[in-house]
MARDO-103375 format. One record per residue (C-alpha): residue number from 1; x, y, z. Coordinates in pm, 1 decimal, always signed. Example, Ala and Ser with C-alpha at 12.3 -4.5 7.8 and 13.67 -1.06 7.14 Angstrom:
REM residues 2
 pos        u        v        w
   1  +1230.0   -450.0   +780.0
   2  +1367.0   -106.0   +714.0
This chain:
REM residues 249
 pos        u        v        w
   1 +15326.0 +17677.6  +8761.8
   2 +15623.5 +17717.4  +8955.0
   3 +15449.5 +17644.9  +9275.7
   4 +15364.2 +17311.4  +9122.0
   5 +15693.7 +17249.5  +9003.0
   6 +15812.3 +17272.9  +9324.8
   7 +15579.3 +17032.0  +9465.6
   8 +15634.1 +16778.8  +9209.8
   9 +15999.2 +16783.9  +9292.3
  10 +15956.5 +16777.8  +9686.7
  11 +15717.1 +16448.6  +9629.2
  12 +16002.2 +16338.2  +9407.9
  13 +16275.7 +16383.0  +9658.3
  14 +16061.4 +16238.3  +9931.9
  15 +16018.1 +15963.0  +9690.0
  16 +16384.7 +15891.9  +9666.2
  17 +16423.7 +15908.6 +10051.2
  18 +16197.1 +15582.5 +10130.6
  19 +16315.6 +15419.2  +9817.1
  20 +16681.6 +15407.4  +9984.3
  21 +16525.6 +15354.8 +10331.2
  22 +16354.2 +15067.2 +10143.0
  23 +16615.3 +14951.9 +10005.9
  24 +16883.6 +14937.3 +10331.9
  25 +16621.7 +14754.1 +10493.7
  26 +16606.5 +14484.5 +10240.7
  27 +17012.5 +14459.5 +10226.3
  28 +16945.9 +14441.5 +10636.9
  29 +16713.2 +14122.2 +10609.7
  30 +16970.9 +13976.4 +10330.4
  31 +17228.9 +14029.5 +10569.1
  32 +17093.7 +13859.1 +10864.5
  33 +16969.8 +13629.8 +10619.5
  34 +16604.0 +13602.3 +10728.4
  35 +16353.7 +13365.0 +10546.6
  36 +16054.6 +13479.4 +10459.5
  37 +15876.4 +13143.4 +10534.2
  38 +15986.9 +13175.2 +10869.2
  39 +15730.0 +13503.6 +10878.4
  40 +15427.3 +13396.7 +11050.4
  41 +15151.1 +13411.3 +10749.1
  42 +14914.3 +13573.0 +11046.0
  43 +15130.3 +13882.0 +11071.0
  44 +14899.0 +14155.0 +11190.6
  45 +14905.5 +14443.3 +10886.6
  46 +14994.4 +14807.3 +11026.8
  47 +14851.2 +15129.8 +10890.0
  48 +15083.2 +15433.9 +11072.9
  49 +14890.2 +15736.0 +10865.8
  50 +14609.7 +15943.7 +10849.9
  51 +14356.8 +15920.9 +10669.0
  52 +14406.8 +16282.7 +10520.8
  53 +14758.6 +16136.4 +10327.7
  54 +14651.5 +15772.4 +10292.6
  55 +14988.2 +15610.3 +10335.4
  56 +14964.7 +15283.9 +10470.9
  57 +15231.3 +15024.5 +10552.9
  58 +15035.3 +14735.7 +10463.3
  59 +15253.4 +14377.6 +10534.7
  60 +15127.8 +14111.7 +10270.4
  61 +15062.5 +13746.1 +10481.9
  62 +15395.8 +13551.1 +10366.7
  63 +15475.5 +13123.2 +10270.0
  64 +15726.2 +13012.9 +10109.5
  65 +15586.6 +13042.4  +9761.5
  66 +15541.0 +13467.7  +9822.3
  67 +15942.2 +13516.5  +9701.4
  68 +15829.2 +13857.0  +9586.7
  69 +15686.2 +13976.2  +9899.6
  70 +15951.5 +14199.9 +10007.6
  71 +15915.9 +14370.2  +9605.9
  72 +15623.1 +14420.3  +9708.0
  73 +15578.5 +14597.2  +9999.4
  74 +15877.7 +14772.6  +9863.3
  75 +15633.8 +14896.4  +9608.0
  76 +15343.1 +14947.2  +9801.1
  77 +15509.2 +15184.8 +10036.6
  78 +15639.1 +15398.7  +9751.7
  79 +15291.3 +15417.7  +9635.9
  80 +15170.8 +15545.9  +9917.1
  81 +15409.3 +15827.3  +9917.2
  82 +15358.6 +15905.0  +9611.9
  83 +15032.9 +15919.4  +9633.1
  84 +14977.0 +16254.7  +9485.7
  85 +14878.1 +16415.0  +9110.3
  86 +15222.3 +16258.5  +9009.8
  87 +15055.6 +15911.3  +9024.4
  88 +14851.9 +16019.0  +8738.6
  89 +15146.5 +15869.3  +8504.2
  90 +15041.3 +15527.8  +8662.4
  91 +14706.0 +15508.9  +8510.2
  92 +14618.4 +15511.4  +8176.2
  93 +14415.0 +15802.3  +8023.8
  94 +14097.3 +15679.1  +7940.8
  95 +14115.4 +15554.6  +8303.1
  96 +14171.0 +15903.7  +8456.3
  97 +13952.5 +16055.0  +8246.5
  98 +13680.9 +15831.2  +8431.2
  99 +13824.1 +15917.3  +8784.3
 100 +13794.9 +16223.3  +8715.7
 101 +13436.0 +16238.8  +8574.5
 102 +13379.3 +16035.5  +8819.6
 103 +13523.5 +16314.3  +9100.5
 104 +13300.2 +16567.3  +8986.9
 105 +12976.3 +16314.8  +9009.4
 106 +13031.4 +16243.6  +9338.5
 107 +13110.5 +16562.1  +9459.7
 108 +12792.1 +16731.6  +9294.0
 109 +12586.5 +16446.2  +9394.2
 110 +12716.2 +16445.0  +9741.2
 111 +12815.7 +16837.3  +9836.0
 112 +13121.0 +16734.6  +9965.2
 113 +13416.9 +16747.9  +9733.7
 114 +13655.2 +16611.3 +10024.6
 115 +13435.8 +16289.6 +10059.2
 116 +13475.6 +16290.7  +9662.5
 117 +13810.6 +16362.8  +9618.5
 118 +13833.7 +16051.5  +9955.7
 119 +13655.0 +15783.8  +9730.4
 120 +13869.7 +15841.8  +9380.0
 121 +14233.0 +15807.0  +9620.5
 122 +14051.3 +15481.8  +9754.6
 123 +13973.7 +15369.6  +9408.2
 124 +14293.2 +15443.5  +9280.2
 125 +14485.1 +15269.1  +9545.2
 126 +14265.2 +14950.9  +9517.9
 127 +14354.5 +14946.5  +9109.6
 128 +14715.2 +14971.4  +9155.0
 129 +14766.9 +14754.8  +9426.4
 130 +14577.2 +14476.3  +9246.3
 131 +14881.3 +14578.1  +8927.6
 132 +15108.5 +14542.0  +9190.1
 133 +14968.9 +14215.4  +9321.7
 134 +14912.3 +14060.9  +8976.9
 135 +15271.1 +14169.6  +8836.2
 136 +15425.3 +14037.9  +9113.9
 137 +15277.5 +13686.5  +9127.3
 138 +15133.1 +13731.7  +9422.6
 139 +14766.2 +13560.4  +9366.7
 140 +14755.2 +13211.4  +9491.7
 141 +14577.5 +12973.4  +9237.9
 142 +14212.6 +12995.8  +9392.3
 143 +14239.1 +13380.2  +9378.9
 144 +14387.8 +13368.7  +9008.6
 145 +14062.4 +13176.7  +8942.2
 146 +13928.7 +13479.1  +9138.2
 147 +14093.1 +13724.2  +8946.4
 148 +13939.0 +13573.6  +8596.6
 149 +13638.6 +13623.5  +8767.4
 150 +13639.2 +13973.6  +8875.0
 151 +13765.0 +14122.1  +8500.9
 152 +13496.0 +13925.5  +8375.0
 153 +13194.9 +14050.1  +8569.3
 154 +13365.2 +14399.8  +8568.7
 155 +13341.7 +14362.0  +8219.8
 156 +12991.5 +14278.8  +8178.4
 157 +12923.0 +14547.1  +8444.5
 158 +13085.2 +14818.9  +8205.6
 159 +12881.1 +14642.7  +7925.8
 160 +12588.3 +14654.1  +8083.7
 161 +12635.2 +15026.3  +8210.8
 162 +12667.0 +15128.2  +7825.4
 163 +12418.8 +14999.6  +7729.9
 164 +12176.0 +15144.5  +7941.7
 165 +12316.2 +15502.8  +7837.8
 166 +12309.8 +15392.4  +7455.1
 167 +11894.0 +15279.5  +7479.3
 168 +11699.8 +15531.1  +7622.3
 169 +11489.1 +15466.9  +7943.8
 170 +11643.3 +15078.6  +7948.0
 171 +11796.3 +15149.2  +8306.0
 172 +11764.0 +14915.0  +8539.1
 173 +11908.5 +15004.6  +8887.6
 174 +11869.6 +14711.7  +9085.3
 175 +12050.2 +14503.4  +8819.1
 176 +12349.4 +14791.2  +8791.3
 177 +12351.5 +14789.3  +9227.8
 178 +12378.0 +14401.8  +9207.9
 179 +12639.5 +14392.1  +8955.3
 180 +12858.4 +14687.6  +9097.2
 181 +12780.8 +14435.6  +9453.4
 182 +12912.0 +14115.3  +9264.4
 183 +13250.8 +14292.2  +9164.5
 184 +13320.5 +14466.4  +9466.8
 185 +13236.5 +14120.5  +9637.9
 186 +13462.7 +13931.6  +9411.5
 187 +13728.0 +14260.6  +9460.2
 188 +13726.5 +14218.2  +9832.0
 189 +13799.2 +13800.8  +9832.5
 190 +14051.9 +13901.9  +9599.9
 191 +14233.8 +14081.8  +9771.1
 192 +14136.1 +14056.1 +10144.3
 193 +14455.4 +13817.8 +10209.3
 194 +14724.6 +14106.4 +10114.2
 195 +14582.5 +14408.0 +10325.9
 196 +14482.7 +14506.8 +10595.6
 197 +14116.1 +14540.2 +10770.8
 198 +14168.0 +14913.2 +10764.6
 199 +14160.1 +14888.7 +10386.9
 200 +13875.5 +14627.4 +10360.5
 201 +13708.8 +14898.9 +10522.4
 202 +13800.0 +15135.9 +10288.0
 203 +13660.9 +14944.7 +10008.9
 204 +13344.4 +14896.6 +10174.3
 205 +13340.6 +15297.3 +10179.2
 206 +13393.9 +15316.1  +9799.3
 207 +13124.8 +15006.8  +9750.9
 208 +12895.3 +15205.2  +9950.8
 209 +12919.0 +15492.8  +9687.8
 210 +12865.6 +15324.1  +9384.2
 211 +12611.6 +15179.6  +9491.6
 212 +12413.4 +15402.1  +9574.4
 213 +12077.0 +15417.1  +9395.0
 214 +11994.3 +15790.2  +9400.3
 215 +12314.6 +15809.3  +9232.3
 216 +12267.5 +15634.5  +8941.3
 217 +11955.5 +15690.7  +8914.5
 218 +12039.7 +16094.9  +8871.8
 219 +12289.8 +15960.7  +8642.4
 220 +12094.4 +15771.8  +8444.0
 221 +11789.7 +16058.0  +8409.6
 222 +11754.9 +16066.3  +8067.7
 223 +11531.5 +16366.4  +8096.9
 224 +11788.9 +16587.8  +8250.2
 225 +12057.8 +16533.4  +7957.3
 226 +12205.9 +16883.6  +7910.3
 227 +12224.9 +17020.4  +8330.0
 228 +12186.2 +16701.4  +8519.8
 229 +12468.7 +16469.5  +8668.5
 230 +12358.5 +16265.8  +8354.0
 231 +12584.0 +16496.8  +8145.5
 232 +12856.5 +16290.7  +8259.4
 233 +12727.7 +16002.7  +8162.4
 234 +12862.8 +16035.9  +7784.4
 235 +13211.9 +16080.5  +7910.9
 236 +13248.4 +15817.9  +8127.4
 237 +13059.0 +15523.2  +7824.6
 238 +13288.5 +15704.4  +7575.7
 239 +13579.6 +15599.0  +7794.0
 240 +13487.6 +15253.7  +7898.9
 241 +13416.8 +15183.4  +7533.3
 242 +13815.6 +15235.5  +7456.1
 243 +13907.1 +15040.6  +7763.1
 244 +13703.3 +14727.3  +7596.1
 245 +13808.6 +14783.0  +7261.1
 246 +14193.7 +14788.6  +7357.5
 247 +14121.1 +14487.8  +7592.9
 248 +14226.6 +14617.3  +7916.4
 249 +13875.9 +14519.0  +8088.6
């Protein structure tokens, strides 16, 4: 306990440290009085970390309607430092409770609880930047429109997942691979305009994953209830199920 105390408070102070870095550079650029639209909107997005921390200093493409840019890259790079178990306070509980079910699927599917452990900090980092993005007015209108369209096929996809667990041997997996393609599809135009290809790649790791048809269909073996990956199936409907009836997908 007091090992972890101490690490939450080092990630805390390191926390502090690049939010007043952050912050002297943006009193720098009000200083010299720089315009954003005078940013090309081609600037090249950076990635200085390894892939082991995942910090990233992703610049968003700028115009002169982006007057929350700086906020946000402000807030991105504070996200990637604090990119540890304190983020956990960032996402809501039934949503964790997934991620985590969701660890532990991979990982015994897989073998490798590192590539596991890889995929949930991608997934995690995709749903908060899109927060970060939408809170900060950062979709144009075409990608609002976008946007609609995402949280309504995710929906349907989370429907449609349900479902199959709720009505025995109704699992379809080419129809759950070509939804989970159609959201990470409409994810990826989403978002492709605020980071960088290093992250694009990223999500086509994660897409790759949940995809993946021996997967679900281990997960959906309705045989194999009480020892199989399929045990985690329960959790994971239970969850989605509150995240529709409280209207956040």
């Amino acid at each position: 306990k007091q090992w972890y105390q101490r690490r939450v408070r080092a990630n805390t102070t390191e926390t502090l440290r690049g939010l007043r870095r952050d912050i002297k550079v943006a009193a720098e650029v009000e200083r010299d009085t720089v315009s954003l639209g005078s940013l090309s909107s081609n600037e090249e997005c950076h990635d200085s970390a390894g892939e082991d921390d995942l910090e990233e200093e992703e610049e968003l493409e700028l115009d002169t309607k982006q007057k929350h840019s700086l906020t946000i890259r402000v807030q991105k790079k504070i996200l990637g430092k604090t990119f540890t178990k304190t983020l956990i306070g960032l996402i809501d509980e039934d949503t964790g409770i997934i991620l985590n079910t969701l660890y532990q699927l991979i990982k015994e599917h897989t073998g490798q609880a590192d590539k596991a452990k890889k995929i949930i900090k991608y997934l995690i980092r995709f749903l908060i930047k899109v927060g970060v993005f939408f809170k900060n007015n950062a979709f144009n209108d075409a990608e609002m429109i976008l946007f609609s369209e995402f949280k309504a096929k995710y929906r349907t996809t989370a429907l449609t997942f349900i479902s199959f667990s709720e009505v025995n041997y109704t699992y379809d997996r080419e129809l759950l691979v070509d939804y989970f393609g159609c959201v990470f599809d409409l994810l990826r135009n989403l978002i492709k305009r605020h980071i960088s290809p290093k992250s694009l790649d990223r999500l086509d790791v994660v897409q790759e994953v949940m995809k993946d048809g021996t997967l679900l269909d281990a997960l959906f073996d309705y045989d194999d209830i009480e020892t199989g990956l399929s045990r985690h199936l329960s959790v994971i409907c239970c969850k989605l199920k509150n995240l529709i009836d409280d209207e956040k997908i």
